[in-house]
SEBAVEX-976081 format. One record per residue (C-alpha): x, y, z; residue number from 0; chain. Coordinates in Angstrom, 2 decimals, always signed. Each point is the difference from the previous one (the first is absolute). Layout:
BEGIN
+---------+---------+---------+-----+--------+
!       X !       Y !       Z ! num ! cadena !
+---------+---------+---------+-----+--------+
!       X !       Y !       Z ! NUM !      A !
...
+---------+---------+---------+-----+--------+
! end
This chain:
BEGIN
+---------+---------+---------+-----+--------+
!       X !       Y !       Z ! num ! cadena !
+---------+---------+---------+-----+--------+
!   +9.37 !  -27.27 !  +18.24 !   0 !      A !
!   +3.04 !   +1.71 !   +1.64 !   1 !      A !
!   +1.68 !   +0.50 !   -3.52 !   2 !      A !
!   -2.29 !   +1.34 !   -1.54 !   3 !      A !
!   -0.62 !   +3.01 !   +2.74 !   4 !      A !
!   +3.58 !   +0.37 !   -0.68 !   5 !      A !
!   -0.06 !   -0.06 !   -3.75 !   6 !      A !
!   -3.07 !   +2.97 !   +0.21 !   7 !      A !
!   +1.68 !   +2.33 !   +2.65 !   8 !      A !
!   +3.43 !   -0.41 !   -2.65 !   9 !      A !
!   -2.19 !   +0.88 !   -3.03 !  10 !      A !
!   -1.40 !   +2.98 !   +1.99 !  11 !      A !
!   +3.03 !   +1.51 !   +1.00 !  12 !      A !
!   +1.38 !   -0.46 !   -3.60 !  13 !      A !
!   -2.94 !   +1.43 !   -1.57 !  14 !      A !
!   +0.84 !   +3.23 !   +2.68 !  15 !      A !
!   +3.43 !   +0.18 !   -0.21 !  16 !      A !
!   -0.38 !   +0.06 !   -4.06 !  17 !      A !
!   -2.50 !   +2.65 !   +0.67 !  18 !      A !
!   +1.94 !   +1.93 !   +2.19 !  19 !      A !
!   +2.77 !   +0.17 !   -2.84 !  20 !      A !
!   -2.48 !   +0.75 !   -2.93 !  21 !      A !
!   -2.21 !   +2.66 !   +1.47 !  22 !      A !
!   +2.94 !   +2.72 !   -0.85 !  23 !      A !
!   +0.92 !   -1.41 !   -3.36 !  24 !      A !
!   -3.98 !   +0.74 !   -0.59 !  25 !      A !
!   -0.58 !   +3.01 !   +1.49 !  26 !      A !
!   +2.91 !   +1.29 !   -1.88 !  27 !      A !
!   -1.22 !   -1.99 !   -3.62 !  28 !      A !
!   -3.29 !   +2.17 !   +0.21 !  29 !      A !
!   +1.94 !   +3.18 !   -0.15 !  30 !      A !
!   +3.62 !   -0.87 !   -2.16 !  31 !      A !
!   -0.06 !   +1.35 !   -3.42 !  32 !      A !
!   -0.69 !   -1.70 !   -3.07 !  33 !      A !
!   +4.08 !   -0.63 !   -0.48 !  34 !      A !
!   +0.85 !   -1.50 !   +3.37 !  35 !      A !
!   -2.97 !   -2.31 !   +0.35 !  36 !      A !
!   +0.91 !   -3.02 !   -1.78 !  37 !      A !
!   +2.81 !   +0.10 !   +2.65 !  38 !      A !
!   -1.83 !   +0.12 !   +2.97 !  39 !      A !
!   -2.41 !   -2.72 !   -1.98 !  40 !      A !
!   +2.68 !   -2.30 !   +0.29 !  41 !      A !
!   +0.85 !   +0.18 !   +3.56 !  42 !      A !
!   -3.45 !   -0.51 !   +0.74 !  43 !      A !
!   -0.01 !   -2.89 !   -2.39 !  44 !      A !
!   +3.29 !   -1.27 !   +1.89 !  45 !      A !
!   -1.35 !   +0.74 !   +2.80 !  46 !      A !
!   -3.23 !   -2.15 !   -0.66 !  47 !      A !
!   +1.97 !   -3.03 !   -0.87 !  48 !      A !
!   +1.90 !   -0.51 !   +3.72 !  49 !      A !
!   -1.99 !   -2.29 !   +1.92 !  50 !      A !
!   +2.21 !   +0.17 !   +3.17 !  51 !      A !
!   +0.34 !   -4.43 !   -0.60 !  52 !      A !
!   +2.85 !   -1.33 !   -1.88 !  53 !      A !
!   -2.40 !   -3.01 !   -0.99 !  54 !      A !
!   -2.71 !   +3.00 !   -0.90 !  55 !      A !
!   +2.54 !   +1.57 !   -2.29 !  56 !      A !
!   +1.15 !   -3.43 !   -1.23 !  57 !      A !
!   -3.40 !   -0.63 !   -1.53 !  58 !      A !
!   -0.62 !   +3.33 !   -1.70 !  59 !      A !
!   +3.11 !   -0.32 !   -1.63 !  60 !      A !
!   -0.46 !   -3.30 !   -1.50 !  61 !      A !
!   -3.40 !   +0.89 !   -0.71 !  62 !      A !
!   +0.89 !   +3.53 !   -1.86 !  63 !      A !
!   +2.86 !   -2.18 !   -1.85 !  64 !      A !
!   -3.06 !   -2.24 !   -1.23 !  65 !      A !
!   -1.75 !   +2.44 !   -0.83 !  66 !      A !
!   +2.55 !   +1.96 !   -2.46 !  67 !      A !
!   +0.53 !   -3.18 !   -1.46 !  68 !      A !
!   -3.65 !   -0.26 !   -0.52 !  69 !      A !
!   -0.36 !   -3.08 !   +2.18 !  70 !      A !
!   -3.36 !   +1.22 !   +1.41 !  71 !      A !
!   -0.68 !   -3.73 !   +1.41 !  72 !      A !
!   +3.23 !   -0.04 !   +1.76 !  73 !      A !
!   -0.24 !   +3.41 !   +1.10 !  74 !      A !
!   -3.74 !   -0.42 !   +1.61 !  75 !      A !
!   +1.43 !   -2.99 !   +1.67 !  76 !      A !
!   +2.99 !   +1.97 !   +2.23 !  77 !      A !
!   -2.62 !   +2.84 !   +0.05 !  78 !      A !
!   -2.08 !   -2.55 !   +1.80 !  79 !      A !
!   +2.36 !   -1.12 !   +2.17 !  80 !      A !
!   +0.45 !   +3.31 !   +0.78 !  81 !      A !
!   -3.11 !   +1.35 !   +0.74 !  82 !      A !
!   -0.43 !   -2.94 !   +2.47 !  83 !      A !
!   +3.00 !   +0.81 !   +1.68 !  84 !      A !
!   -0.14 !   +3.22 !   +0.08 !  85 !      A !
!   -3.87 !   +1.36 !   -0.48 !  86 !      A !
!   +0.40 !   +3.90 !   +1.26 !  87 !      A !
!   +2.49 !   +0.36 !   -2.46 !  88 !      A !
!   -1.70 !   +2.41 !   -2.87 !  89 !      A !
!   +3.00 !   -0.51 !   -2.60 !  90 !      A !
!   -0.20 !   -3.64 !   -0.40 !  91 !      A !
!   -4.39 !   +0.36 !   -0.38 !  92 !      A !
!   +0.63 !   +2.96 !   -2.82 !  93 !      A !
!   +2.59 !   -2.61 !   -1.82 !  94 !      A !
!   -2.66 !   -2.39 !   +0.12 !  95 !      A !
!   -2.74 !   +2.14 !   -1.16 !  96 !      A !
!   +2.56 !   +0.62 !   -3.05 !  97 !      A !
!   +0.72 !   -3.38 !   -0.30 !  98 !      A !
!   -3.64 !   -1.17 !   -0.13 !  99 !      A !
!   -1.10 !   +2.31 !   -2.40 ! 100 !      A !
!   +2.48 !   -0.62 !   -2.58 ! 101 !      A !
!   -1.19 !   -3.43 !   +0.66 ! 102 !      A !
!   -3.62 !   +1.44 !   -1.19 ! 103 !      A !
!   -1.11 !   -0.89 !   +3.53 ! 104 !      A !
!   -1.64 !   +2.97 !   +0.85 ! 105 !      A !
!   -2.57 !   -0.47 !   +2.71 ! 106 !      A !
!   +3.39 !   -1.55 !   +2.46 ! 107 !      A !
!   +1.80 !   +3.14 !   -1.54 ! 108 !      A !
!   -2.43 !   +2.62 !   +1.29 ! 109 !      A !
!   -0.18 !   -2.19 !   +3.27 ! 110 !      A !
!   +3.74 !   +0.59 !   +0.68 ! 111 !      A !
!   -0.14 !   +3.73 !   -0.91 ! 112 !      A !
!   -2.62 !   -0.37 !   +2.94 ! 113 !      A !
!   +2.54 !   -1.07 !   +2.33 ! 114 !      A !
!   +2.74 !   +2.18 !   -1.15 ! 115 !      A !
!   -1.92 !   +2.85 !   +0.60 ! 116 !      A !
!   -1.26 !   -1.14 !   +3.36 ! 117 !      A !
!   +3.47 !   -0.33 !   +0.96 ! 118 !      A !
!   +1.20 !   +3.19 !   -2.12 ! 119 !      A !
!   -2.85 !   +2.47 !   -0.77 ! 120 !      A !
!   +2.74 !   +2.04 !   -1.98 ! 121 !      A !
!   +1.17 !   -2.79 !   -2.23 ! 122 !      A !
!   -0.03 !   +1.89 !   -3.41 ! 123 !      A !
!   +1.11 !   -2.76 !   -1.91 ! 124 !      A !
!   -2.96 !   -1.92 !   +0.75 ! 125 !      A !
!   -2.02 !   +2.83 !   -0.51 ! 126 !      A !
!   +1.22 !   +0.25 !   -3.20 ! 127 !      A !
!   -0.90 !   -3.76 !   -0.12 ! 128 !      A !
!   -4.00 !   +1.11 !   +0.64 ! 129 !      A !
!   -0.18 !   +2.61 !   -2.30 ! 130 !      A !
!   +1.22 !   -2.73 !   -3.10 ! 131 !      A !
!   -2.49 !   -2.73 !   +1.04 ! 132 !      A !
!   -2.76 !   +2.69 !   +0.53 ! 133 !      A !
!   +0.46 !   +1.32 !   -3.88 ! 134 !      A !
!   +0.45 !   -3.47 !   -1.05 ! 135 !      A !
!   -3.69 !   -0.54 !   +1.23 ! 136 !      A !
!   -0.87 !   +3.09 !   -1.04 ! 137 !      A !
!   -0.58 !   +1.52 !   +3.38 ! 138 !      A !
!   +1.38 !   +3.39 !   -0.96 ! 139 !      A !
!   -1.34 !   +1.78 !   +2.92 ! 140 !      A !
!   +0.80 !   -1.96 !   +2.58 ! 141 !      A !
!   +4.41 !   +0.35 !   -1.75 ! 142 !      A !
!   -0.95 !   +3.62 !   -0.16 ! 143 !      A !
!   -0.65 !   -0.33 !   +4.12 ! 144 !      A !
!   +3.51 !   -2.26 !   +0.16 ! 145 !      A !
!   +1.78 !   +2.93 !   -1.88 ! 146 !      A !
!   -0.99 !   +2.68 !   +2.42 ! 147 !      A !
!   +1.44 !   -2.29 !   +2.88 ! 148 !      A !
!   +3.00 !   -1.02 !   -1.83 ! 149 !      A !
!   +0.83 !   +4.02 !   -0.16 ! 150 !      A !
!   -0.89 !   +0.80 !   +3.20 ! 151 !      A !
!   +3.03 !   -2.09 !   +0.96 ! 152 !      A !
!   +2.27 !   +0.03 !   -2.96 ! 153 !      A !
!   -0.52 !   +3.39 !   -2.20 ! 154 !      A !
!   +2.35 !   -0.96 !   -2.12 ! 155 !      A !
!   -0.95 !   -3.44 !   -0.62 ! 156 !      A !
!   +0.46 !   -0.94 !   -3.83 ! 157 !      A !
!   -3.29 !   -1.56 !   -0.48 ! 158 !      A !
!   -1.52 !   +2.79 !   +1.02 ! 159 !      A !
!   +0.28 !   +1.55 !   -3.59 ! 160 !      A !
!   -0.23 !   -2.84 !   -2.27 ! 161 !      A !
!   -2.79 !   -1.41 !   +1.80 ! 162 !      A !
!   -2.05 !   +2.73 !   +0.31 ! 163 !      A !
!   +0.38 !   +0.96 !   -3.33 ! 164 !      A !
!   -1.14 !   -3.43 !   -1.45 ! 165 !      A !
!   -3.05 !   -0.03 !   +2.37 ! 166 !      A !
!   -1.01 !   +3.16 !   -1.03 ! 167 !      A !
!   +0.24 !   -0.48 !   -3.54 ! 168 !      A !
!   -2.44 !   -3.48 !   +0.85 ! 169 !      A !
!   -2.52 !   +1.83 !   +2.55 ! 170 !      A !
!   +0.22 !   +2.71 !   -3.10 ! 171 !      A !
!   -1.04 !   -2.11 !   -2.51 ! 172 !      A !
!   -2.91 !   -1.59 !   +2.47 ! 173 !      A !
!   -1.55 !   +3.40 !   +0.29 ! 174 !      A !
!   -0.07 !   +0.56 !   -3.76 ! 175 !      A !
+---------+---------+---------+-----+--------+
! end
């Protein structure tokens, strides 16, 4: 239908005007010391979170508010609602990917880091969200792989250290 050809082409052009406004933030993240990068972490982060729709917007607030207040039904119902509405947005996929797997859901969980990273191949957060469900299941090799990506965009990331320290200590113990 007509609507929907008009709902895609204003999902593309929010996806690339979001784009347009991140690719400095990142280019500049990959090369900020250690000091100023939780700074420029949370413009990206603020950043990630505009939608370009009031109604967009509307639901990922209620839905982070949910959330905090560990509502996770509540929250994976405006996170619903908002992936519907708005399905090229990556913030409101890498909130549900959160959502589900505190929800122990993890199969849906990895399937919305899957569309976050479609949408955002430089979404560090759900990165991060990989590597934990990859040492959960053990799959210590495969978070090693997610770490190297997760520092190729974010040096400075803080789970790059406590992460790779735990993993080593459990691939260390393997090979004894």
């Amino acid at each position: 239908p007509r609507w929907a050809a008009r709902r895609r082409r204003a999902a593309t052009g929010m996806a690339a005007g979001q784009s347009a406004r991140l690719d400095p933030l990142f280019e500049r993240l990959k090369n900020v010391d250690a000091a100023d990068a939780p700074a420029l972490e949370a413009k990206i982060r603020q950043e990630w979170s505009k939608s370009g729709s009031p109604s967009a917007d509307l639901l990922l607030s209620r839905a982070k508010i949910a959330f905090d207040a560990g509502d996770h039904k509540a929250a994976m119902g405006h996170l619903t609602a908002l992936t519907d509405h708005a399905p090229e947005f990556a913030e409101g996929w890498s909130l549900s990917a959160v959502t589900l797997f505190n929800m122990g859901k993890v199969g849906p969980a990895m399937a919305a880091i899957e569309h976050t990273l479609a949408l955002e191949p430089r979404h560090f957060v759900a990165l991060e969200g990989l590597v934990l469900i990859f040492d959960d299941a053990g799959l210590y090799d495969e978070a090693f792989e997610i770490l190297h990506r997760i520092e190729a965009i974010h040096p400075h990331a803080e789970i790059l250290s406590k992460a790779r320290a735990r993993l080593e200590a459990k691939t260390l113990g393997q090979a004894l």
